[in-house]
C-alpha positions in Angstrom: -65.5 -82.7 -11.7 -62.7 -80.4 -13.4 -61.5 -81.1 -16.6 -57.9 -80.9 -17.8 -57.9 -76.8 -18.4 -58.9 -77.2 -14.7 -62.5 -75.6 -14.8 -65.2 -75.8 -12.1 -67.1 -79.4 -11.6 -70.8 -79.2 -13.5 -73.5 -80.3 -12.6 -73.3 -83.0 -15.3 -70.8 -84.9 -13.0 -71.4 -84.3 -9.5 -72.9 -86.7 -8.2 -73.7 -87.7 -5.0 -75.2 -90.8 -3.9 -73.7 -94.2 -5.5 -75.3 -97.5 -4.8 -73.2 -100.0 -3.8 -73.6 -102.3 -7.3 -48.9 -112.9 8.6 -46.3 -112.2 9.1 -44.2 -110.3 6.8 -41.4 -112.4 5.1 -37.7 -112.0 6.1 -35.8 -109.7 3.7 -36.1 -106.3 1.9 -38.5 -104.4 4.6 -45.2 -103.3 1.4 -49.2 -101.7 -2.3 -53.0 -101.7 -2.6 -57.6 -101.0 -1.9 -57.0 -99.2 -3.4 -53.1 -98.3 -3.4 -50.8 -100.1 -0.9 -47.5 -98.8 -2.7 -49.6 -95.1 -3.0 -50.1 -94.8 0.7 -47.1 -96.2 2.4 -45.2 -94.0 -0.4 -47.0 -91.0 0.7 -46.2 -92.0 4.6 -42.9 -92.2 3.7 -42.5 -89.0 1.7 -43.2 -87.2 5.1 -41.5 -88.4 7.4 -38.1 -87.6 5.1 -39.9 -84.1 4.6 -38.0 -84.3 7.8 -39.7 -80.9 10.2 -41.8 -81.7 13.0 -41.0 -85.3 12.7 -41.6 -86.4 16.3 -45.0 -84.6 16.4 -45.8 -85.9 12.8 -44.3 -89.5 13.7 -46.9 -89.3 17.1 -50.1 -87.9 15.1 -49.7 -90.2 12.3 -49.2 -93.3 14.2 -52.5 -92.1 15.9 -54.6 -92.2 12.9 -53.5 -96.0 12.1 -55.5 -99.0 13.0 -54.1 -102.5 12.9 -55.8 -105.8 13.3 -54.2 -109.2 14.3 -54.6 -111.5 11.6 -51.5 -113.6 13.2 -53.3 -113.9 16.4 -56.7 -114.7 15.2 -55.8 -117.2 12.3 -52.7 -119.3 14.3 -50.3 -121.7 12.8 -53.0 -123.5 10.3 -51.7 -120.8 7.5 -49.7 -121.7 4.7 -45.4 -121.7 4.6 -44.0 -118.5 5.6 -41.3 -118.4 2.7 -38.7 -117.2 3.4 -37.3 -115.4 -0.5 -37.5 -111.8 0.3 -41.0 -111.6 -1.8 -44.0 -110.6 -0.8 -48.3 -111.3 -0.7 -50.4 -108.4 0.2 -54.2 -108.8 0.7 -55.5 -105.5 -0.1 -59.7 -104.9 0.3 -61.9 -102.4 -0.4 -64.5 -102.1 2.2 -68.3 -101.5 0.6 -69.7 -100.6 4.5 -72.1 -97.9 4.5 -71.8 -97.4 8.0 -71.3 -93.7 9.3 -70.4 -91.3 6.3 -70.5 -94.4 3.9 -74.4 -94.4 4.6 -75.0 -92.4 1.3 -74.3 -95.0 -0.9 -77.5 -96.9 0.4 -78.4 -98.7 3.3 -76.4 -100.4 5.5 -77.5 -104.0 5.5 -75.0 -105.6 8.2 -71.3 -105.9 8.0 -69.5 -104.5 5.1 -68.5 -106.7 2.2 -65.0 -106.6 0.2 -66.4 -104.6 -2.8 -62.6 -104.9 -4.5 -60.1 -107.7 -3.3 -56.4 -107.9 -4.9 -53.6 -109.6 -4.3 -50.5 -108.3 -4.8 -47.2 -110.5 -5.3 -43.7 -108.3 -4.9 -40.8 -110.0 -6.3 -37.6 -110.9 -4.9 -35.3 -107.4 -5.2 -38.6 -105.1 -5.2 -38.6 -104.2 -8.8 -41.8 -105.6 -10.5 -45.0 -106.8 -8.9 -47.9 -108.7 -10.0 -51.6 -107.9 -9.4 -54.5 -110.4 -9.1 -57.8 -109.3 -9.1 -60.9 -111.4 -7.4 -64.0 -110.7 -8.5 -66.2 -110.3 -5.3 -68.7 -112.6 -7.3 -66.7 -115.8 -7.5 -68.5 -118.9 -6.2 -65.8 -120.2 -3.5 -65.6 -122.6 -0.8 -65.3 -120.3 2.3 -63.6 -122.1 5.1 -65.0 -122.3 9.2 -63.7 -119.1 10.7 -64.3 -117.2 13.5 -64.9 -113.3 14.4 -65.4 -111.5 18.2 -64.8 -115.3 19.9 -67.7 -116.6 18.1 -67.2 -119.2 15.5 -68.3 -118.6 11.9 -69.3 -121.8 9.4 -67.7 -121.8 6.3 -69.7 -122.9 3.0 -69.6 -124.8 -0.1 -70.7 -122.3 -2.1 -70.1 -118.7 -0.8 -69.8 -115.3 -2.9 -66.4 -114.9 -2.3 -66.7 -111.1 -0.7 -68.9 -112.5 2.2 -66.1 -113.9 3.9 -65.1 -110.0 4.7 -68.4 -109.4 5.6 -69.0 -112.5 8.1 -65.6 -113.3 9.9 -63.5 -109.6 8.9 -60.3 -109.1 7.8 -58.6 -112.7 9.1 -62.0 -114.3 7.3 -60.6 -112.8 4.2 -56.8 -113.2 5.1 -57.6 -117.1 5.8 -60.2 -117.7 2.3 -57.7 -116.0 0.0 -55.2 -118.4 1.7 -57.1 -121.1 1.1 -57.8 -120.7 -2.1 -54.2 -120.0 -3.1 -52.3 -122.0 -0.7 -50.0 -118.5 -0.4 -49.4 -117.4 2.7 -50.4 -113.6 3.0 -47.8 -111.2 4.4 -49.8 -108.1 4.9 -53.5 -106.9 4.9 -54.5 -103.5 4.2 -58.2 -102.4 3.7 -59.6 -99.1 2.7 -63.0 -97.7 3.0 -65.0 -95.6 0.2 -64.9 -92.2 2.7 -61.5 -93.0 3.0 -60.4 -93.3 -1.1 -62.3 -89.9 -2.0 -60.6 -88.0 0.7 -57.5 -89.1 -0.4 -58.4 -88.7 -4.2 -59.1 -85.2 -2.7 -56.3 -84.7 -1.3 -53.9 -85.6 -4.3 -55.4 -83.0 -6.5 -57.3 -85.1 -8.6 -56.3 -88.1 -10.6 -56.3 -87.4 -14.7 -57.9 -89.9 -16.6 -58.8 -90.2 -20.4 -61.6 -91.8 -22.0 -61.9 -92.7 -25.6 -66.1 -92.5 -25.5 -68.6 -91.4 -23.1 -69.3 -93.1 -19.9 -72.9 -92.6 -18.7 -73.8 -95.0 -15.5 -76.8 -93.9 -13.5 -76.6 -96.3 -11.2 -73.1 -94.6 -9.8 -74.2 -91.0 -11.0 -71.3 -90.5 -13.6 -71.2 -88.7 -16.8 -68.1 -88.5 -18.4 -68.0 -87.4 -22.1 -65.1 -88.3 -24.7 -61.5 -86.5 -23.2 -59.4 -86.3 -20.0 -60.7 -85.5 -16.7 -59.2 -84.6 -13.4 -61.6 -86.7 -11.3 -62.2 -85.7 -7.9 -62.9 -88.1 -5.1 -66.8 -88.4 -5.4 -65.9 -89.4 -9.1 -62.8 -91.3 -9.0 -65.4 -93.5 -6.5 -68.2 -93.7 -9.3 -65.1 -94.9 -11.7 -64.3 -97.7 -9.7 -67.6 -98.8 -8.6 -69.4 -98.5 -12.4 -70.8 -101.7 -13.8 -73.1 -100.2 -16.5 -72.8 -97.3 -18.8 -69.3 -98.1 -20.4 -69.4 -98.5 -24.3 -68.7 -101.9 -25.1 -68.8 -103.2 -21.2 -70.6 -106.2 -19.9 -72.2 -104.5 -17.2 -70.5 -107.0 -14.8 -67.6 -106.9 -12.2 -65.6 -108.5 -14.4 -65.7 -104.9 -16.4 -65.4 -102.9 -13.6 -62.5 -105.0 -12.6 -60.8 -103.6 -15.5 -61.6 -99.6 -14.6 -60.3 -100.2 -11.1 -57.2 -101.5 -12.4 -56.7 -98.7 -15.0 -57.5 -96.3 -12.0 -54.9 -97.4 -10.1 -51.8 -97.2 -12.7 -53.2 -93.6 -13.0 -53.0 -93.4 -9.5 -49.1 -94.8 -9.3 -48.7 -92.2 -11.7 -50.2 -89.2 -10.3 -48.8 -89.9 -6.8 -45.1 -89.9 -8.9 -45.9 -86.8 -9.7 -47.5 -84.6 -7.5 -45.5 -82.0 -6.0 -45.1 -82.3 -2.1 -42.0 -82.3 -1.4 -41.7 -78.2 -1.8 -45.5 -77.6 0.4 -44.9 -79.2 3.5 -48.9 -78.3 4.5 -50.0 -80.5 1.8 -47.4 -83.1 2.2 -48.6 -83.3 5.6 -52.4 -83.2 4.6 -52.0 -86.5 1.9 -49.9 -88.1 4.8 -52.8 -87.5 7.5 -55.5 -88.7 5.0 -53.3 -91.7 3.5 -53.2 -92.9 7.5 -56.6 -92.5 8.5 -58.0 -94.1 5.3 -56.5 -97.5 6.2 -56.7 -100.3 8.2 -53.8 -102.8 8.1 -52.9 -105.6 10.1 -50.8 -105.4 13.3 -46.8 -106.0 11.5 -47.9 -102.7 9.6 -49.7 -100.1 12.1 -46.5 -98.1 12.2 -45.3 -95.0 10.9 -41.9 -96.4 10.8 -43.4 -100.1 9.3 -44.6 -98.3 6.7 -41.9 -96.3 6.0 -39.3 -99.2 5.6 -41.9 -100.4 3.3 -42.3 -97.7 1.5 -38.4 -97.0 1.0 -37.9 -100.8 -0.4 -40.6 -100.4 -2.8 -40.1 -97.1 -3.9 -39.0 -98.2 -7.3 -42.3 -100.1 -8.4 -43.8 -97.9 -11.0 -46.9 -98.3 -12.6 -44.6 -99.8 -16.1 -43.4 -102.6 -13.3 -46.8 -103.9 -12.4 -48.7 -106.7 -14.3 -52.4 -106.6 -13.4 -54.8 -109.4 -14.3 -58.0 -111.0 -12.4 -58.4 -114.5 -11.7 -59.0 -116.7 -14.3 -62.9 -117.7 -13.8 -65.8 -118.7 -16.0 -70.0 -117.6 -15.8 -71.3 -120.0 -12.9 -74.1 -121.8 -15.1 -76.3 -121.8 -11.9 -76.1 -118.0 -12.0 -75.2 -116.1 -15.1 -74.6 -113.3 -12.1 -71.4 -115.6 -10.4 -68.4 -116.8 -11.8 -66.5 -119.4 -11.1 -62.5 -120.3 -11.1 -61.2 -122.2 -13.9 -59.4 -124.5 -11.7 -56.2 -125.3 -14.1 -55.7 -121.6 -15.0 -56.0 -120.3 -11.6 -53.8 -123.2 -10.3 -51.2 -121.4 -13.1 -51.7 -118.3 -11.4 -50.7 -119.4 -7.4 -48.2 -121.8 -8.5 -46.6 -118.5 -10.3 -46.8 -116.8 -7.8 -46.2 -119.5 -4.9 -42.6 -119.9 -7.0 -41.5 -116.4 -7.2 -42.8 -116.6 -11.2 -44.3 -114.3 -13.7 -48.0 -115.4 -14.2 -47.8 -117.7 -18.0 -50.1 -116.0 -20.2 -51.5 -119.4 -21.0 -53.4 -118.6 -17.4 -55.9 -116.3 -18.7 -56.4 -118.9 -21.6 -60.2 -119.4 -21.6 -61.0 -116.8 -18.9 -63.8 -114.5 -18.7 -62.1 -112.5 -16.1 -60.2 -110.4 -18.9 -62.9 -109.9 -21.3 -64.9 -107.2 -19.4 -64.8 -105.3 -22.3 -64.0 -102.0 -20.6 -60.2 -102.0 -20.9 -59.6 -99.9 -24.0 -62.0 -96.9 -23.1 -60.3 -95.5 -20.4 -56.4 -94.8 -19.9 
């Protein structure tokens, strides 16, 4: 890792082996797993750099994979509202298949280690954020995967629906759990965030003490940082090691969000648009590193998406995680506080700001990690 005089990574900080700890609504023509608005942006940003753009439209749509959530989940889906806002599902994937193998074995199919959903307002100016802790006890509802059908459960870790039934598993449990009809998916692997990290240039982050997590080999002392992929990863994955944290995913709930403003803000302002190579590099590693559902798999999907959302900046965005409580069976779950979080979809079901009275009682904000990095 490189600090902010831009010196070499030491050896103090590289590490390399973490463990793992619908149909798009009519109107304005998408944000986040880890930045939905950061990648479509950087799509977009190309394909107005404007030379080569057949060859760059043809090799970017190549790298993009799309699954059909319409097709596998059907009409039993909530209203498609018609208001010109939108709902955007947006995981990241914990597999450690392939080059994700160093960050421990792979046991099976790979879980959502990060789930948020985004909520874009009608006219594209604001957007809230709601994380789910991969932790939360849920009732995961009958799906199905490859033509085979998969049971649901009364009491399932929220991020095993990703890892049983795949992306329409998690489209169709968020869905159920909200009643809010998701408009978009968009999933992003760890191999996939560092290289883009990488490709950025860093993102600058400052922390007010020292963060030393073993379990995700980072060491960061007091000061700002220009973390590189490999560490921008350990960020968002660390649950222990952060003064004042809790050691749960509620804290490291709170990092990834703090992560991402940085992100918004870094993407703002790196300089592109006069080095068409790099341009062209972030635009070839922002398309490979994601898999979104069939409506987006487009160059030109994205684009339009991109365009209309162009003026969301990090200031617009209200981030929060769902309002839950510690699971007395398992001091290790959590569970929804079911008025609070009915607060949160009905906000958001209505167009509506989230009431602050939603986080009333909530464990979800109280990671204790918020203030010691920015």
């Amino acid at each position: 890792m490189a600090d902010s005089s831009g010196s070499a990574k030491t050896a103090e900080t590289r590490g390399r082996a973490l463990r793992p700890k619908g149909r798009r609504r009519k109107g304005p023509t998408r944000r986040r797993r880890i930045a939905t608005i950061t990648v479509c942006g950087l799509v977009s940003v190309v394909l107005l750099g404007g030379a080569g753009l057949g060859y760059v439209y043809f090799k970017l749509n190549g790298n993009l994979k799309g699954v059909d959530i319409n097709a596998a989940l059907g009409h039993d889906r909530p209203k498609n509202v018609d208001d010109g806002s939108m709902d955007i599902l947006v995981m990241g994937s914990d597999s450690r298949a392939g080059k994700n193998n160093e960050y421990g074995r792979d046991e099976g199919a790979a879980r959502s280690d990060t789930a948020m959903i985004m909520h874009v307002y009608k006219g594209r100016k604001k957007a809230s954020v709601v994380s789910v802790p991969r932790d939360t006890m849920i009732k995961r509802p009958d799906c199905s995967k490859d033509g085979k059908d998969v049971p649901g459960a009364n009491r399932a870790m929220f991020n095993t629906a990703f890892e049983v039934g795949g992306p329409a598993c998690a489209v169709k449990t968020v869905e159920t759990i909200s009643g809010i009809r998701m408009d978009h998916f968009v999933e992003v692997d760890f191999t996939g965030f560092k290289k883009l990290i990488d490709a950025l240039g860093g993102v600058e982050i400052t922390t007010s003490k020292a963060i030393d997590d073993n379990s995700s080999h980072l060491h960061l002392k007091p000061g700002t940082h220009t973390l590189d992929g490999e560490h921008a990863l350990g960020l968002v994955r660390t649950r222990h090691g952060v003064p004042g944290g809790d050691g749960s995913d509620l804290g490291r709930i709170q990092l990834q969000q703090t992560f991402i403003k940085a992100l918004l803000k870094q993407v703002k302002n790196v300089g592109v648009l006069t080095n068409p190579a790099k341009l062209y590099d972030i635009a070839d590693t922002a398309t490979k590193a994601v898999t979104t559902d069939t409506d987006l798999n487009s160059v030109s999907e994205l684009t339009g998406l991109a365009k209309s959302l162009g003026s969301i900046g990090a200031e617009n965005i209200d981030m929060m995680t769902l309002p839950v409580a510690y699971d007395p069976q398992d001091p290790d779950r959590v569970l929804p506080l079911t008025k609070q979080s009915r607060q949160v979809w009905d906000a958001l079901r209505q167009d509506k700001e989230i009431p602050k009275s939603a986080i009333k009682g909530s464990a979800g904000d109280k990671g204790g990690t918020d203030n010691y990095v920015k």
